[in-house]
PASEBA-1860 file (N, C-alpha, C; in nm, 3 decimals):
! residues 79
1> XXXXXXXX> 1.356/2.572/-4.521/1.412/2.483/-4.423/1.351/2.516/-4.288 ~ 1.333/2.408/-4.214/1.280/2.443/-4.107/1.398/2.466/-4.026 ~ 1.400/2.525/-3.890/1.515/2.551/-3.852/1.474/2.590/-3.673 ~ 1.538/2.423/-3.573/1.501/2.461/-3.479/1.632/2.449/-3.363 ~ 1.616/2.542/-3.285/1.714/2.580/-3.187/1.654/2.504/-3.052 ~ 1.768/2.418/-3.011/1.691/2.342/-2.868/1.848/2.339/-2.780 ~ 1.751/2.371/-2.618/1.856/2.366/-2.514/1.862/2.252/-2.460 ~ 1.914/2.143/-2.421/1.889/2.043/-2.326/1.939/2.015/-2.205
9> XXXXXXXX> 1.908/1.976/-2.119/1.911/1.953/-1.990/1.927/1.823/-1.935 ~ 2.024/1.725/-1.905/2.037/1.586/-1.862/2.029/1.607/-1.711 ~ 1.970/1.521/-1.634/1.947/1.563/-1.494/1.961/1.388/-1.453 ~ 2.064/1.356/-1.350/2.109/1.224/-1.317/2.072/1.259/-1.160 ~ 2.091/1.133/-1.116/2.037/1.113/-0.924/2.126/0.968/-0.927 ~ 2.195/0.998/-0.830/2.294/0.914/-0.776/2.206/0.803/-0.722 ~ 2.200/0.672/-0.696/2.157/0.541/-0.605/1.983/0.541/-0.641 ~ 1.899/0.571/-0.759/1.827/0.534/-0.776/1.838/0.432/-0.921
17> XXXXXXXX> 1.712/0.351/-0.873/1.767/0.207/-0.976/1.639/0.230/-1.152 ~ 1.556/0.276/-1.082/1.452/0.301/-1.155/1.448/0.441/-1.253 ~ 1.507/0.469/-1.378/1.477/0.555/-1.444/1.566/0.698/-1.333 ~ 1.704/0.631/-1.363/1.816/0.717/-1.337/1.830/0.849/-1.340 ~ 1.799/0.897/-1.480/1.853/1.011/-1.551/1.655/1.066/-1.624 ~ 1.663/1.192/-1.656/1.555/1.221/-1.719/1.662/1.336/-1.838 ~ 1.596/1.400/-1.932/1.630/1.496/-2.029/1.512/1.542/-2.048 ~ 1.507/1.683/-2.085/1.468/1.786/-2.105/1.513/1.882/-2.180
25> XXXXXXXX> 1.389/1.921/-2.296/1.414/1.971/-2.421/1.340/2.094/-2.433 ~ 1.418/2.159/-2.453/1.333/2.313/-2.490/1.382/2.361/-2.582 ~ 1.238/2.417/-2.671/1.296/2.442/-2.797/1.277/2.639/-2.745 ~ 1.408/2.688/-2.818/1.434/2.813/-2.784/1.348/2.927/-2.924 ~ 1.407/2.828/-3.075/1.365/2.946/-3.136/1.346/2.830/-3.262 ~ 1.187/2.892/-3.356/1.204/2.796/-3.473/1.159/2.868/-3.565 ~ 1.180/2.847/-3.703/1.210/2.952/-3.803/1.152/2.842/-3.924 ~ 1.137/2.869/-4.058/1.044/2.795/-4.088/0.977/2.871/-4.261
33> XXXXXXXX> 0.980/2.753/-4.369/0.871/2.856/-4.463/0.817/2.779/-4.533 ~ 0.734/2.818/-4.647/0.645/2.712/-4.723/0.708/2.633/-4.773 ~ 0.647/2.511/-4.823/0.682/2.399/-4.891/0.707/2.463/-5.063 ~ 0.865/2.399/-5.110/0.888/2.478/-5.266/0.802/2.361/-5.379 ~ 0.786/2.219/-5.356/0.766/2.122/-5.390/0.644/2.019/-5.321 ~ 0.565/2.082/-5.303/0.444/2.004/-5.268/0.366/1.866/-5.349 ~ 0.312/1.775/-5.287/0.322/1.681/-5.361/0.181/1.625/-5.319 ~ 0.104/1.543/-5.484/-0.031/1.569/-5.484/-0.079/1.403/-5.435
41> XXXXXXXX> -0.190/1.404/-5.330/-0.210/1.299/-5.273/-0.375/1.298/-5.346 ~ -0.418/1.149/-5.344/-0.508/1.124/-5.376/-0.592/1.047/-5.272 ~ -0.704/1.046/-5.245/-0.790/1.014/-5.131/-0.964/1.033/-5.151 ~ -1.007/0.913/-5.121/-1.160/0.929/-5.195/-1.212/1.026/-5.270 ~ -1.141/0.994/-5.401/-1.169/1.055/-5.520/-1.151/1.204/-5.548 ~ -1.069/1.255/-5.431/-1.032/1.363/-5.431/-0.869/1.412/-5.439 ~ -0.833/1.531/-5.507/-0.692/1.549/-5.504/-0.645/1.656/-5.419 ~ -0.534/1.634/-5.350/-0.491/1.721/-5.270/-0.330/1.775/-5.312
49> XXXXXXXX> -0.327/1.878/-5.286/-0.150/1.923/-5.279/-0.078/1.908/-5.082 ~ 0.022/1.829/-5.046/0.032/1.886/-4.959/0.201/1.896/-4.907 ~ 0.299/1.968/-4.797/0.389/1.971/-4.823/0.491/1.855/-4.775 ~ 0.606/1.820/-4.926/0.668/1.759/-4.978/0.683/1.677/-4.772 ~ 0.728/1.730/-4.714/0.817/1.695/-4.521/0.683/1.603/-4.516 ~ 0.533/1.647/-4.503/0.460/1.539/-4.464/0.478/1.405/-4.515 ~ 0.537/1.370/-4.660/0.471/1.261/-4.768/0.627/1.194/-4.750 ~ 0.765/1.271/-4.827/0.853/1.183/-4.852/0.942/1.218/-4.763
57> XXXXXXXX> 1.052/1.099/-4.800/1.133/1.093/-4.705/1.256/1.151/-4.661 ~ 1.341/1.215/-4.552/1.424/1.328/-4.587/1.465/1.330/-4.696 ~ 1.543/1.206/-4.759/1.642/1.270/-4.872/1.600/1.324/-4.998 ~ 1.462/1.294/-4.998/1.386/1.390/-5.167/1.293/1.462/-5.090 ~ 1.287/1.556/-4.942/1.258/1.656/-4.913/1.286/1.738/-4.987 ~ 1.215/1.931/-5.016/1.267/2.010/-5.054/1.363/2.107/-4.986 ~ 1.416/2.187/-4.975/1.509/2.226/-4.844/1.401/2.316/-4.771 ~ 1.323/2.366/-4.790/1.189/2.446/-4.685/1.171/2.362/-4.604
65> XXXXXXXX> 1.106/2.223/-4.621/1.055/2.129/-4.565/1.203/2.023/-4.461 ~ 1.278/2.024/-4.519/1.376/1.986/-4.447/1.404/2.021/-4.333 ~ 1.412/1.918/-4.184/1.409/2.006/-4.051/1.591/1.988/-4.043 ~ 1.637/2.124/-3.979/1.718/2.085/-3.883/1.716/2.168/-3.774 ~ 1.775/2.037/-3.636/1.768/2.123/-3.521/1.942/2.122/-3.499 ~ 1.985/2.209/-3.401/2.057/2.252/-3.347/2.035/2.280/-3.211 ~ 2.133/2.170/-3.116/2.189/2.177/-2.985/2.231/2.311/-2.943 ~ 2.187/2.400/-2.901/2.281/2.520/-2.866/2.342/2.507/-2.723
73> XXXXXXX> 2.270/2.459/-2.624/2.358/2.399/-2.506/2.264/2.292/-2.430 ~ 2.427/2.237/-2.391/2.360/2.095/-2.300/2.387/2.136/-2.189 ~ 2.351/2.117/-2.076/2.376/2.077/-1.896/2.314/1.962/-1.855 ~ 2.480/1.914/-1.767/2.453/1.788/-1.726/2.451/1.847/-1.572 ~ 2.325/1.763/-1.506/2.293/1.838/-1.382/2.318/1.714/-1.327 ~ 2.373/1.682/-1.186/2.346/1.536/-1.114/2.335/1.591/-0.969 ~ 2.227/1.534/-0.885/2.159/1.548/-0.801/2.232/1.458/-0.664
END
């Protein structure tokens, strides 16, 4: 499973009309391992293995390949 830790940051400004608010993402910590279920692609006449997260779609991911992140903290900043 992939496994990523992110802080975010909402930052607002009072009386502007144009692109109010911005966010900001930082990823703190990511953790991570091989693909259990790799899956074989074919491409000018050649075969490849590659992992399962690139090809299908979450729900027949393998759990290696499966991301999740986690919010560990938000701040709402207003200017």
């Amino acid at each position: 499973m992939s496994r990523y830790r992110v802080e975010v940051t909402e930052t607002y400004a009072d009386g502007v009309k144009d692109n109010p608010w911005s966010v900001d993402r930082r990823v703190t910590a990511a953790e991570g391992s091989s693909c259990r279920r790799p899956v074989e692609v074919k491409a000018n006449g050649q075969r490849r293995l590659i992992a399962c997260g690139r090809r299908l779609p979450a729900a027949r991911q393998c759990d290696a390949c499966l991301v999740r992140v986690q919010v560990v903290e938000v701040r709402r900043v207003q200017e």
